[in-house]
TIRO-988823 format. One record per residue (C-alpha): residue in three letters; x, y, z; residue number from 1; chain. Coordinates in nm, 3 decimals. Example, Ala and Ser with C-alpha at 12.3 -4.5 7.8 and 13.67 -1.06 7.14 Angstrom:
<sites>
SITE  code       xx       yy       zz  pos  unit
SITE   ALA    1.230   -0.450    0.780    1     A
SITE   SER    1.367   -0.106    0.714    2     A
</sites>
This chain:
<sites>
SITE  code       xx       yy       zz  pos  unit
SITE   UNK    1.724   -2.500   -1.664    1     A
SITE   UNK    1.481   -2.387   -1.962    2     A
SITE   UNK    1.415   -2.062   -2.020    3     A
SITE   UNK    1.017   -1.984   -2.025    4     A
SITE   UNK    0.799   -1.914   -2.331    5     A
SITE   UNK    0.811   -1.608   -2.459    6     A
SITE   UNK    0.729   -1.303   -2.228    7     A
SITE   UNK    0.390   -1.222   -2.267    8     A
SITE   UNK    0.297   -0.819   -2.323    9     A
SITE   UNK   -0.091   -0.901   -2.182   10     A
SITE   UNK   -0.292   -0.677   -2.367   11     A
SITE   UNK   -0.603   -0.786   -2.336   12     A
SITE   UNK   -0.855   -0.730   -2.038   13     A
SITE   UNK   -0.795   -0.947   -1.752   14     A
SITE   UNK   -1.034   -1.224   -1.630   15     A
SITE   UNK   -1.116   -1.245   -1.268   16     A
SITE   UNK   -0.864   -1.328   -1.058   17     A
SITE   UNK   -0.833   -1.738   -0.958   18     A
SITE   UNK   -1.056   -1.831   -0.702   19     A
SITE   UNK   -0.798   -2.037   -0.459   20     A
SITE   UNK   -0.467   -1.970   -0.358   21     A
SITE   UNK   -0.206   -2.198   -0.198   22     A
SITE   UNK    0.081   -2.094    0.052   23     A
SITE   UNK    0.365   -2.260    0.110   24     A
SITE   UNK    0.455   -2.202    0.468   25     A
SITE   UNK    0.688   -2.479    0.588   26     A
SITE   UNK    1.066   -2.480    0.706   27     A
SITE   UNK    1.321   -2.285    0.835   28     A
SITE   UNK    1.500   -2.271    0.518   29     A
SITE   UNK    1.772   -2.515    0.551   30     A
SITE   UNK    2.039   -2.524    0.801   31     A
SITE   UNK    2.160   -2.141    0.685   32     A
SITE   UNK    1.856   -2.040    0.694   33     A
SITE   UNK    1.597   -1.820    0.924   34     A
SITE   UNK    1.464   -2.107    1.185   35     A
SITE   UNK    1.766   -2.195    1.270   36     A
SITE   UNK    1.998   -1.886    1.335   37     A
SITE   UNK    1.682   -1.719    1.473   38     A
SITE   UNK    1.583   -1.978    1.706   39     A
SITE   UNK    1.211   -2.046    1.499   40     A
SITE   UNK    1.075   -2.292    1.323   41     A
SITE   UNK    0.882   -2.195    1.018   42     A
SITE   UNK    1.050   -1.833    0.808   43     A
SITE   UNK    0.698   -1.752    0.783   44     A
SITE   UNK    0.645   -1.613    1.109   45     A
SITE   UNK    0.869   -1.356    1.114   46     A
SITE   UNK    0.749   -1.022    1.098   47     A
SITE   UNK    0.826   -0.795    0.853   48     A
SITE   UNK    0.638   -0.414    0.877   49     A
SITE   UNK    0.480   -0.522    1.158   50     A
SITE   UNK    0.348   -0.860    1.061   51     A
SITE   UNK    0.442   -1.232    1.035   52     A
SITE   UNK    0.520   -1.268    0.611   53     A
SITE   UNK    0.248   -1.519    0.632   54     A
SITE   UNK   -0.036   -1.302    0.703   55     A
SITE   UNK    0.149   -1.050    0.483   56     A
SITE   UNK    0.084   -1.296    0.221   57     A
SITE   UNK   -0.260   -1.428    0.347   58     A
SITE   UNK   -0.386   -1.026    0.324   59     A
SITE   UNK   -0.265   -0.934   -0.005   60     A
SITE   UNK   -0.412   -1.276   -0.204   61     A
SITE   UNK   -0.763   -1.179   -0.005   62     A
SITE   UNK   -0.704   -0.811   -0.081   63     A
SITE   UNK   -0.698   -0.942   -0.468   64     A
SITE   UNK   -0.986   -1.087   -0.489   65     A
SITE   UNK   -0.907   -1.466   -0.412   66     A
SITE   UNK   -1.197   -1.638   -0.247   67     A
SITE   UNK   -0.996   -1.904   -0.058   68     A
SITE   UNK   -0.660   -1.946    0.016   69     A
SITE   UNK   -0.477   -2.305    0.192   70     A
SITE   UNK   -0.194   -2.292    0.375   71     A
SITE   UNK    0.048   -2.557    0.384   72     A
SITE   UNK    0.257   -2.589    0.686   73     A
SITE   UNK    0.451   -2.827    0.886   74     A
SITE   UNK    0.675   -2.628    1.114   75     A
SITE   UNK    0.518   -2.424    1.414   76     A
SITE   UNK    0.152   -2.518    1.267   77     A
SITE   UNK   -0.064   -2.405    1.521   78     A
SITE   UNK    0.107   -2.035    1.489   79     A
SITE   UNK    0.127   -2.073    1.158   80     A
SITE   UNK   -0.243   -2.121    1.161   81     A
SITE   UNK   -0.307   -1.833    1.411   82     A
SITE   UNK   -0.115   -1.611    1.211   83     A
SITE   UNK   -0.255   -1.725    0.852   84     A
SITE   UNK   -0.606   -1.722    0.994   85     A
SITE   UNK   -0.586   -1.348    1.144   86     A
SITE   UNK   -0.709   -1.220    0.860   87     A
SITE   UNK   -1.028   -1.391    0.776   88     A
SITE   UNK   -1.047   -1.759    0.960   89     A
SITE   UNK   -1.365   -1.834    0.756   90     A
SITE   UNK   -1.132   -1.789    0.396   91     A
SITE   UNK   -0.902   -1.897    0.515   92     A
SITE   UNK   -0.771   -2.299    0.544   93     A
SITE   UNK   -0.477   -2.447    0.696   94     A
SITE   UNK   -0.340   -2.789    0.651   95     A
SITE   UNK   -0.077   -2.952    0.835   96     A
SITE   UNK    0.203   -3.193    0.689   97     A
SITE   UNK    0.385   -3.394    0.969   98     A
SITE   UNK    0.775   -3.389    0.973   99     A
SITE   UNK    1.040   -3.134    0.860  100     A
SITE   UNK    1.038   -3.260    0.486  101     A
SITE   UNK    0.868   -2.984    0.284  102     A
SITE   UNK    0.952   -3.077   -0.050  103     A
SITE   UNK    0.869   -3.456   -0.036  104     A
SITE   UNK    0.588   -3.530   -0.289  105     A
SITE   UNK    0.279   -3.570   -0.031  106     A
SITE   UNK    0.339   -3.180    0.024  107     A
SITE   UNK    0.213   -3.135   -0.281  108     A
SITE   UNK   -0.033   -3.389   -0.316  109     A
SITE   UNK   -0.214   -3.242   -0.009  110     A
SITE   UNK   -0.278   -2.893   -0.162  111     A
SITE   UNK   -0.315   -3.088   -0.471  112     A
SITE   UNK   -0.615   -3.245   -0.280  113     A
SITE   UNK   -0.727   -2.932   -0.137  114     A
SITE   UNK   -0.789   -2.751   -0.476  115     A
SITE   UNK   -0.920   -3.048   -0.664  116     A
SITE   UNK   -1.173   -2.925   -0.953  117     A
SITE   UNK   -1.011   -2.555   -0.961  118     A
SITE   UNK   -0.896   -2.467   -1.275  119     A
SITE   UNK   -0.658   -2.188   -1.219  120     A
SITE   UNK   -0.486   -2.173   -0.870  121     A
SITE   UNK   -0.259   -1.945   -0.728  122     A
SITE   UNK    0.117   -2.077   -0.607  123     A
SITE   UNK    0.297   -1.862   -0.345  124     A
SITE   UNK    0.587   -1.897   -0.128  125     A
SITE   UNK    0.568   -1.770    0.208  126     A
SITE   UNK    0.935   -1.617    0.220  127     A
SITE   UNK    0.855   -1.413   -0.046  128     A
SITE   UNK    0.752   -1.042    0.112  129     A
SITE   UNK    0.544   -0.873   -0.164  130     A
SITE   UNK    0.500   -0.475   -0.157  131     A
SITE   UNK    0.096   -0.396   -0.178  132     A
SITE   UNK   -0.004   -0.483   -0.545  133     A
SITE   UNK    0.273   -0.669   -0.686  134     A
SITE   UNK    0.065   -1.010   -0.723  135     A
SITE   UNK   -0.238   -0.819   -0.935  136     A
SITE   UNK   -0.147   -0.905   -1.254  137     A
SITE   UNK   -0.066   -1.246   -1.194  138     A
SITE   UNK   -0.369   -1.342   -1.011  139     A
SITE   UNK   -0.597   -1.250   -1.285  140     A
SITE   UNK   -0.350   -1.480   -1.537  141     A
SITE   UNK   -0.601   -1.666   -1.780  142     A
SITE   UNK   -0.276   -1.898   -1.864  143     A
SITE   UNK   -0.003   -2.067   -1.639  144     A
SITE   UNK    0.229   -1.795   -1.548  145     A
SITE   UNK    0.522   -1.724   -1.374  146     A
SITE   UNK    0.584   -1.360   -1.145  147     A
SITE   UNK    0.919   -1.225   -1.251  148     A
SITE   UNK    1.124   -0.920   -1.176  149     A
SITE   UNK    1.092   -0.679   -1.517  150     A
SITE   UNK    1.414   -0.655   -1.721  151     A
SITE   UNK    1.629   -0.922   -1.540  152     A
SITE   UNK    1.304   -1.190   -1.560  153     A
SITE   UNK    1.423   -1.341   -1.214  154     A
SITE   UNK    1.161   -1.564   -1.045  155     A
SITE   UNK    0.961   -1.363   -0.780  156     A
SITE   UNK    0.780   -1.593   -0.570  157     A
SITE   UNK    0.502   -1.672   -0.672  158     A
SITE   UNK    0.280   -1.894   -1.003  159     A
SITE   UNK   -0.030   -1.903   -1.152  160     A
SITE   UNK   -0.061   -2.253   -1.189  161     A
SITE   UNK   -0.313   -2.452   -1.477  162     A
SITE   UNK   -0.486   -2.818   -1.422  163     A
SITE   UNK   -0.189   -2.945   -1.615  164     A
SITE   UNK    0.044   -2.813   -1.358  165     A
SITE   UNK   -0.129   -2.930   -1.127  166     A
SITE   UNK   -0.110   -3.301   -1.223  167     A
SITE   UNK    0.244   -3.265   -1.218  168     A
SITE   UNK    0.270   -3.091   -0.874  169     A
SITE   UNK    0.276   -3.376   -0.656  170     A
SITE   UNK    0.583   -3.550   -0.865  171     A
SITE   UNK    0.784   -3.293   -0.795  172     A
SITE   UNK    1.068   -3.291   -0.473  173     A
SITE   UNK    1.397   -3.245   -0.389  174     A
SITE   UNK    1.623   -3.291   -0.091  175     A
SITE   UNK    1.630   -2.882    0.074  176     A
SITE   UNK    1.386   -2.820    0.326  177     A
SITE   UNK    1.180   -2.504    0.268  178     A
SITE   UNK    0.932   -2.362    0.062  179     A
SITE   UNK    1.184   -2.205   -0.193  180     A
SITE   UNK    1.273   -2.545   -0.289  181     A
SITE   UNK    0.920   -2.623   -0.353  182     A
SITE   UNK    0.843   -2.293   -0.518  183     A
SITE   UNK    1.217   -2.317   -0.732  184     A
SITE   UNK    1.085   -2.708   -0.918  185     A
SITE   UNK    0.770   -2.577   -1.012  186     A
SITE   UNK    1.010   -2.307   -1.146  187     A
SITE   UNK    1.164   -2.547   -1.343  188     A
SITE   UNK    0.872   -2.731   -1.448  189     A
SITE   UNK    0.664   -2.426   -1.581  190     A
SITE   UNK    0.964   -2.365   -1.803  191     A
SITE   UNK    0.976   -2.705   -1.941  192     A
SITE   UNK    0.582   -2.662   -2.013  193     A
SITE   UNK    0.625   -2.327   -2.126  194     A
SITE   UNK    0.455   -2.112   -1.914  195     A
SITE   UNK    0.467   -1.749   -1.992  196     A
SITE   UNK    0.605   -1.467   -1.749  197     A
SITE   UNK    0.412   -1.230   -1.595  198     A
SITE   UNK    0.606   -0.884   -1.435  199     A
SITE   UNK    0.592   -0.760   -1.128  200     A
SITE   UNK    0.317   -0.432   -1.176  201     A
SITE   UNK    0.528   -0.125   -1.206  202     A
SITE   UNK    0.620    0.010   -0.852  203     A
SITE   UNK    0.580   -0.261   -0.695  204     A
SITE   UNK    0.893   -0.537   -0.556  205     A
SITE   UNK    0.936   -0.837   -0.373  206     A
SITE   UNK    1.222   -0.971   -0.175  207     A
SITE   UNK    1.288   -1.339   -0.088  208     A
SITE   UNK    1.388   -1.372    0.289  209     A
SITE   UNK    1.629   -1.660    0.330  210     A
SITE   UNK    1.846   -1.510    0.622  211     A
SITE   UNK    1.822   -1.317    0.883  212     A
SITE   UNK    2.009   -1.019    0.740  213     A
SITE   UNK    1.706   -1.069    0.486  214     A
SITE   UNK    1.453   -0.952    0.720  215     A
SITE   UNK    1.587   -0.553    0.713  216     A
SITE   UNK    1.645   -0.529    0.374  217     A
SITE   UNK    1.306   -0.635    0.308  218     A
SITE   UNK    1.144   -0.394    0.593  219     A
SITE   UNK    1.309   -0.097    0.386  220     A
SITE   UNK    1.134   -0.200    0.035  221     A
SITE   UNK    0.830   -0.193    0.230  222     A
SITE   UNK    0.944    0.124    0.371  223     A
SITE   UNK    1.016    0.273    0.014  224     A
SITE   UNK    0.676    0.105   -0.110  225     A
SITE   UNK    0.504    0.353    0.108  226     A
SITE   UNK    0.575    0.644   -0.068  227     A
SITE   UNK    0.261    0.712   -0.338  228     A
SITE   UNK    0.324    0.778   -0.687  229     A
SITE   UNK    0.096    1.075   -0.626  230     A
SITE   UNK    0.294    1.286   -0.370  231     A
SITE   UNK    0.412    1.604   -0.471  232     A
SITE   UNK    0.801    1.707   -0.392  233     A
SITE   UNK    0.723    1.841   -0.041  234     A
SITE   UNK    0.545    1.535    0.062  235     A
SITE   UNK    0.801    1.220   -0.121  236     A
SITE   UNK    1.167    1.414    0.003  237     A
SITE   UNK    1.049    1.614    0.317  238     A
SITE   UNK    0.727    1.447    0.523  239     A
SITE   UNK    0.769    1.103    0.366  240     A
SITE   UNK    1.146    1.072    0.497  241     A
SITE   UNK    1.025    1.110    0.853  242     A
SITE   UNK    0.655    0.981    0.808  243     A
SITE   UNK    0.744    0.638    0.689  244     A
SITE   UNK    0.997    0.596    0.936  245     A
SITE   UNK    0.716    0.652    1.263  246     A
SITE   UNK    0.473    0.416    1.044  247     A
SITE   UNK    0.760    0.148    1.014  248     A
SITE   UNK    0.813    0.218    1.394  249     A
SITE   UNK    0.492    0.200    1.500  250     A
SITE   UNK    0.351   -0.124    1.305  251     A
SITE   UNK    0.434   -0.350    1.530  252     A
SITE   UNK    0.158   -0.208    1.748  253     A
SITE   UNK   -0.106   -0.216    1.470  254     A
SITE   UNK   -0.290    0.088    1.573  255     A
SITE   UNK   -0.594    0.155    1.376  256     A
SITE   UNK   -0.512    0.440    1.093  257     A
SITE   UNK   -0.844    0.621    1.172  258     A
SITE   UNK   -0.731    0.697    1.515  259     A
SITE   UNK   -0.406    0.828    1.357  260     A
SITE   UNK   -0.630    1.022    1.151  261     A
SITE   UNK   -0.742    1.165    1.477  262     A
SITE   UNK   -0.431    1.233    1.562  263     A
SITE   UNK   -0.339    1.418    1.337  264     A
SITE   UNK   -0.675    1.640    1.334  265     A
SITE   UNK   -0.654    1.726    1.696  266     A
SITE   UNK   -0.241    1.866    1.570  267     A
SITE   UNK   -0.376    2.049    1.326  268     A
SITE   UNK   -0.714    2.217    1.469  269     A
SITE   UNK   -0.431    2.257    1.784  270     A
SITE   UNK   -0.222    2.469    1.515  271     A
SITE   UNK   -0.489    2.694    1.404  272     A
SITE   UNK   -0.610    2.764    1.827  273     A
SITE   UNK   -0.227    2.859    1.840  274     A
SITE   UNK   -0.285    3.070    1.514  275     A
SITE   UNK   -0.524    3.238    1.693  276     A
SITE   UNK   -0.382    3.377    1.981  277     A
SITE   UNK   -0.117    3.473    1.704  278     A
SITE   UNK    0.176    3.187    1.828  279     A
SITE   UNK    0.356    3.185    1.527  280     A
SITE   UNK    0.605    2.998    1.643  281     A
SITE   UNK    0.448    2.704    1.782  282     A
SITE   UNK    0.145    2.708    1.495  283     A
SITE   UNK    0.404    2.639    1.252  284     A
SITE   UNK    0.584    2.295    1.434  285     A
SITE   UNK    0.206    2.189    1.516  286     A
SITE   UNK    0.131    2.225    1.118  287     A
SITE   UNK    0.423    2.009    1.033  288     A
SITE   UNK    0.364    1.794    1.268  289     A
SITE   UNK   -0.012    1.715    1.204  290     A
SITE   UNK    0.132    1.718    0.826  291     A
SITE   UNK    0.360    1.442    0.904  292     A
SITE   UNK    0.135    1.265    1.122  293     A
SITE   UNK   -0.092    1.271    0.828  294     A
SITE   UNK    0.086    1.109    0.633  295     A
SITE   UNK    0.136    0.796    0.860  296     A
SITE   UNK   -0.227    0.722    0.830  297     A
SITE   UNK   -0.214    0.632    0.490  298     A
SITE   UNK    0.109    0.456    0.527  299     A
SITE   UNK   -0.042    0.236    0.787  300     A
SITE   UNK   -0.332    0.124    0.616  301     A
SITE   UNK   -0.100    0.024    0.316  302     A
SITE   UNK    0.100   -0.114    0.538  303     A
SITE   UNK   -0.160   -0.339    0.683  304     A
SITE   UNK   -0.368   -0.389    0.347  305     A
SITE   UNK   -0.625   -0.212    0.547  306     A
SITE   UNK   -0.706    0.029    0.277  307     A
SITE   UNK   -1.071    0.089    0.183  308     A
SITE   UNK   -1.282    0.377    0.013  309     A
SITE   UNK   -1.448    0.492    0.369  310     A
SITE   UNK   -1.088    0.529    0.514  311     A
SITE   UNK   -0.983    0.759    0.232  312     A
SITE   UNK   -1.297    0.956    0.261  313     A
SITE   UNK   -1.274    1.011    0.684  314     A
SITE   UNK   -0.952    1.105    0.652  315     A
SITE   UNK   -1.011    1.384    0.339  316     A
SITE   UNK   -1.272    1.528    0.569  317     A
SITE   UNK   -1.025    1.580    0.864  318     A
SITE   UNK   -0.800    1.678    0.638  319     A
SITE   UNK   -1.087    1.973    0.551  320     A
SITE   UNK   -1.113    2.009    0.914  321     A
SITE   UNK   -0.778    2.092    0.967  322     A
SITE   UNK   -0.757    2.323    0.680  323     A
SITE   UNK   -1.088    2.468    0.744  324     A
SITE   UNK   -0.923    2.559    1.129  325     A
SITE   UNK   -0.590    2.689    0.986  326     A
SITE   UNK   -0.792    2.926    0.811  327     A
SITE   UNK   -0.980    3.059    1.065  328     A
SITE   UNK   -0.663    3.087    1.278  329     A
SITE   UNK   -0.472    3.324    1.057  330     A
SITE   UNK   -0.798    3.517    1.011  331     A
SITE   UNK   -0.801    3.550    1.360  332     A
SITE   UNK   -0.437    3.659    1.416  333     A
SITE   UNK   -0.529    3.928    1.159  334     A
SITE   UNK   -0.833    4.058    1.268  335     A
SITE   UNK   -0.784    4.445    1.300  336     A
SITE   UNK   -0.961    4.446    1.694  337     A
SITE   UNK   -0.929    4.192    1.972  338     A
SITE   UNK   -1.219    3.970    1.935  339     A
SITE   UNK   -1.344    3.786    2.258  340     A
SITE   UNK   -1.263    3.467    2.407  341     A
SITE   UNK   -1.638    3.320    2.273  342     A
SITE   UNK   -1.611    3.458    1.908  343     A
SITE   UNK   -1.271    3.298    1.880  344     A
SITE   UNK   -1.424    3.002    1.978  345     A
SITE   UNK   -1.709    3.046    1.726  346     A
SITE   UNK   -1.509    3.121    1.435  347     A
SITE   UNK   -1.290    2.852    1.476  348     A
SITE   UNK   -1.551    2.580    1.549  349     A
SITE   UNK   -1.784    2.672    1.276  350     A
SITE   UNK   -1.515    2.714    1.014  351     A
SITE   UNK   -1.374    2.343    1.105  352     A
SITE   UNK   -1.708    2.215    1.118  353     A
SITE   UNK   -1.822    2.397    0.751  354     A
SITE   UNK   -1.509    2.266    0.605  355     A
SITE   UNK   -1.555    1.907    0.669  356     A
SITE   UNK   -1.911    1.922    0.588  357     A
SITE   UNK   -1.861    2.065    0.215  358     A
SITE   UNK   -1.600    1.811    0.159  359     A
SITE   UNK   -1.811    1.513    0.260  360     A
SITE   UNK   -2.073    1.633    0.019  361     A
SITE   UNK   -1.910    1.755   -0.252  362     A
SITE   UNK   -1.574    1.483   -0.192  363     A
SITE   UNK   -1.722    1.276   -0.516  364     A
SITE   UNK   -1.826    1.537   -0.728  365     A
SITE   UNK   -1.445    1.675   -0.786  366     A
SITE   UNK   -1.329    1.322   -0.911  367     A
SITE   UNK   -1.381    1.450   -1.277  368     A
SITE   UNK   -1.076    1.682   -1.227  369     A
SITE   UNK   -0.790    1.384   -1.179  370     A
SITE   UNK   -0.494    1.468   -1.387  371     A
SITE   UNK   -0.203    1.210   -1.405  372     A
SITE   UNK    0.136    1.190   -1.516  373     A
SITE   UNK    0.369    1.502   -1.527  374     A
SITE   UNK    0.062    1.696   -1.551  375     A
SITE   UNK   -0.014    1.576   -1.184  376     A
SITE   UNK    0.357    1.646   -1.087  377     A
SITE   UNK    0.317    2.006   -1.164  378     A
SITE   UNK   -0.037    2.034   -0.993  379     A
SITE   UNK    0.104    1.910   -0.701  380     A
SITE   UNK    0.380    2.141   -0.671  381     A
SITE   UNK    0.221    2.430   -0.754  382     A
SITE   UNK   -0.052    2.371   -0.507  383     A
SITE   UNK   -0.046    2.031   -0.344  384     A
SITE   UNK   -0.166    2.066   -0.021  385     A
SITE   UNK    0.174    1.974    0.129  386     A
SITE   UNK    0.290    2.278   -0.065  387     A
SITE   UNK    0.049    2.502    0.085  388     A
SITE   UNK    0.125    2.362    0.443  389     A
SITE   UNK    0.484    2.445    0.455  390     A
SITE   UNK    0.441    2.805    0.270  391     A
SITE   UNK    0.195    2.892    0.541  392     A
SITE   UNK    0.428    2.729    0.837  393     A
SITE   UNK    0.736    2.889    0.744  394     A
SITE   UNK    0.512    3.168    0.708  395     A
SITE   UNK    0.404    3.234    1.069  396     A
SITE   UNK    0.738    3.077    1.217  397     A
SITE   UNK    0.873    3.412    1.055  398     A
SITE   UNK    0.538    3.620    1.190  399     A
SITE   UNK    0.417    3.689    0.837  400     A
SITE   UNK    0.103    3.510    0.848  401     A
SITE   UNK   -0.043    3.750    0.550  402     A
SITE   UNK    0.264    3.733    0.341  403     A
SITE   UNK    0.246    3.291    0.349  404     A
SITE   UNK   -0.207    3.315    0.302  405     A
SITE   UNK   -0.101    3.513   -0.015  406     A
SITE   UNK    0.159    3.328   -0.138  407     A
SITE   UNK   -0.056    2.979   -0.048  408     A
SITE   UNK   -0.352    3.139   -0.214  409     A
SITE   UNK   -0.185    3.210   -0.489  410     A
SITE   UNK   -0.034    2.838   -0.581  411     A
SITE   UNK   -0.366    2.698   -0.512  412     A
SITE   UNK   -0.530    2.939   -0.743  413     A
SITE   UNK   -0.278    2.850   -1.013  414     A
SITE   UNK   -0.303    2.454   -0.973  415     A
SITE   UNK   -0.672    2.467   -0.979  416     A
SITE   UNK   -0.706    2.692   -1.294  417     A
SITE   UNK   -0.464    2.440   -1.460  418     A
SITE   UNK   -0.637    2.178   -1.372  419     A
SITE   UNK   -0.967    2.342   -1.478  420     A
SITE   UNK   -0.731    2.369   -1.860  421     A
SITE   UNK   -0.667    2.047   -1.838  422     A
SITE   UNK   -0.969    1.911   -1.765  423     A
SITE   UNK   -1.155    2.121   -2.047  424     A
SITE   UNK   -0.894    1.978   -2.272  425     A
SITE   UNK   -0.920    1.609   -2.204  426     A
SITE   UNK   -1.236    1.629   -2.237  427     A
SITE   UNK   -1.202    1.746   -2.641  428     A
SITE   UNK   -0.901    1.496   -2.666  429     A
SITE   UNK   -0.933    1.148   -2.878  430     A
SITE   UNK   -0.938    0.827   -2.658  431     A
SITE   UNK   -0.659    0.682   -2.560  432     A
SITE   UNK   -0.493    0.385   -2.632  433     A
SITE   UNK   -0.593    0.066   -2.436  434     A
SITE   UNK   -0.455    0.028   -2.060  435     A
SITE   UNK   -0.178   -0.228   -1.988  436     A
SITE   UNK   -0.353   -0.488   -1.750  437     A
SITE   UNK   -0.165   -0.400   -1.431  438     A
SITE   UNK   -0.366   -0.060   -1.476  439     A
SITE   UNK   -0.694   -0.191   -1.608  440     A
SITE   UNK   -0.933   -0.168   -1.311  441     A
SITE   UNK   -0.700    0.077   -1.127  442     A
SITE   UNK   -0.881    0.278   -0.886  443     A
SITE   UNK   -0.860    0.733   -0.949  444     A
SITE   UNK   -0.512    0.828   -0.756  445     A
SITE   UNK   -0.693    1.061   -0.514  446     A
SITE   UNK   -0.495    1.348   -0.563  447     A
SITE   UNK   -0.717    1.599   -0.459  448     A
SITE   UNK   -0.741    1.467   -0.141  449     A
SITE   UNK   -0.441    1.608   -0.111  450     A
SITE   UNK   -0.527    1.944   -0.324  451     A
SITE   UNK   -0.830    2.076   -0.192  452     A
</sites>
């Protein structure tokens, strides 16, 4: 087989990503493959994090931008459809090819036909699972483009396909049922017409799921996706090994990440009643817990590529809320009389409440103080708010609830007068150089979400 052209470094801004997108979402695979030892038709209803790979799919080409996308399927259409559809029916079009042969040439020639007068088009396989982001870059591909993995430049589902391609598409078969065999001759043919290759963004994998013992393998890279780039070391090797885990258990029941939010807000203004009444003990699992819980949240939405600015904002203010309870707790605990039952009360709901209101003002004003890079690493574990969380539980497990508020106080002081440094000295710094395209457009990490 030809190699491809040479690998492309993509330096300039990307266009807009291609307006259409086409799924390949027939057969089992071939005789070894998923329908068959599983007892289904098509691979591409089997659900990986908590969804068929089909949606999976469907959501992250929408998520990117792509106006339409057409499924092709032959196998199991009408749940095919239902499952390709979930996500938007109105984007979203399926089209049906009668038999089991999903590589003969009038596979092709249907999408062909369905995309006529497009000029860029995305080509995707449906057993391919993508982690969240891994098909920006390619989408916004000005030139016909193949997805690789970086360094080993193996083929990673998925094309960005020109009107030259195009004409070729429906020419092109073979004699394997599945997608893959679709997906691997327009392989071939983009290197004979010298298509360039476009890497996978960094963090970001994909798996192709041709067996059943597939199907785990790829549940653990979107397990391991999960984990941000922006978590401190509390958060990625304590909370995340047991966080991701619940959100991995629980996707199959696609529960709505606000109302984990909720969750976790009752757990942690829970913590800082228990603080109150000076329950050390008990304070301290409920702060880990609502920490955890927390974190699952986030996870979910990612995992569902339900993310979305208002999410991240609801769930900073309960995170305030929770903070802004915790506190009020300790005070509490440490108040030098015995306050009654109604002050308590008072304190607590009016320091919860003031919390969460100066974070939803002020929430966008702070954005100016991102840091990245090791600089971020060191913010965060100075006094990253999972930091400051497991100082002050440990803290009143042992019944030193004055000894952890210092010692949190005291990180948090120290991470935001760094950041304050660092901020002051950006600002005098020359620019820098231009942003590799899987970057360009990328949103602020959101770290002090997870500061404050």
């Amino acid at each position: 087989m030809s190699t491809l052209a040479d690998r492309t470094s993509l330096t300039e801004m990307l266009p807009p990503p291609a307006r259409v997108a086409v799924v390949l979402a027939g057969g089992g695979g071939g005789p070894e493959g998923l329908g068959p030892r599983t007892g289904t038709g098509s691979s591409a209803l089997h659900q990986v994090g908590g969804m068929p790979i089909v949606e999976r799919t469907v959501r992250m080409l929408l998520a990117e931008g792509v106006e339409r996308v057409v499924v092709i399927a032959d196998e199991d259409a009408t749940a095919v459809a239902g499952a390709a559809q979930r996500p938007d029916k109105d984007r979203v079009e399926v089209l049906t090819v009668d038999g089991r042969a999903t590589t003969e040439p009038r596979h092709l020639a249907i999408a062909e036909a369905a995309v006529a007068g497009e000029e860029r088009l995305v080509l995707v396989s449906s057993d391919v699972v993508f982690t969240d982001g891994a098909l920006s870059s390619l989408v916004r591909s000005s030139q016909p483009a193949a997805l690789v993995e970086p360094g080993t430049g193996r083929f990673a589902g998925a094309f960005m396909v020109g009107p030259s391609m195009l004409g070729a598409l429906p020419g092109i078969g073979g004699d394997t049922d599945g997608g893959r065999a679709v997906t691997e001759a327009v392989w071939r043919t983009a290197a004979e017409r010298g298509a360039r290759e476009v890497p996978l963004p960094p963090g970001t994998a994909s798996l192709s799921v041709a067996t059943p013992e597939d199907l785990p393998a790829a549940g653990r890279m979107l397990r391991r996706s999960l984990i941000k780039p922006t978590d401190g070391p509390v958060s990625r090797y304590l909370n995340r090994s047991i966080s991701t885990r619940i959100s991995m258990a629980l996707a199959p029941f696609r529960l709505s990440p606000d109302s984990i939010s909720v969750v976790a807000g009752i757990l942690g203004v829970a913590a800082g009643w228990a603080l109150a009444w000076g329950r050390g003990l008990l304070g301290g699992l409920l702060i880990q817990a609502s920490t955890i819980i927390d974190g699952v949240d986030g996870e979910t939405s990612r995992l569902q590529l339900r993310s979305s600015p208002r999410g991240a904002a609801f769930d900073a203010v309960i995170d305030r809320i929770v903070d802004g309870s915790l506190v009020a707790g300790v005070a509490l605990w440490l108040w030098p009389f015995h306050p009654s039952l109604e002050f308590k009360v008072g304190i607590l709901a009016s320091s919860a409440y003031g919390w969460g209101f100066i974070s939803y003002v002020f929430q966008r004003r702070l954005t100016g103080l991102e840091v990245t890079g090791q600089e971020h690493s060191l913010i965060m574990l100075l006094g990253g708010r999972d930091s400051r969380l497991l100082v002050l539980s440990i803290g009143v497990i042992l019944y030193h609830p004055g000894a952890a508020v210092a010692v949190g106080w005291a990180v948090y002081l120290s991470s935001v007068s760094l950041r304050v440094f660092l901020t002051r000295r950006r600002a005098g710094a020359p620019p820098g150089p231009v942003a590799s395209p899987d970057q360009v457009g990328d949103p602020a990490q959101g770290d002090l979400g997870e500061e404050r």
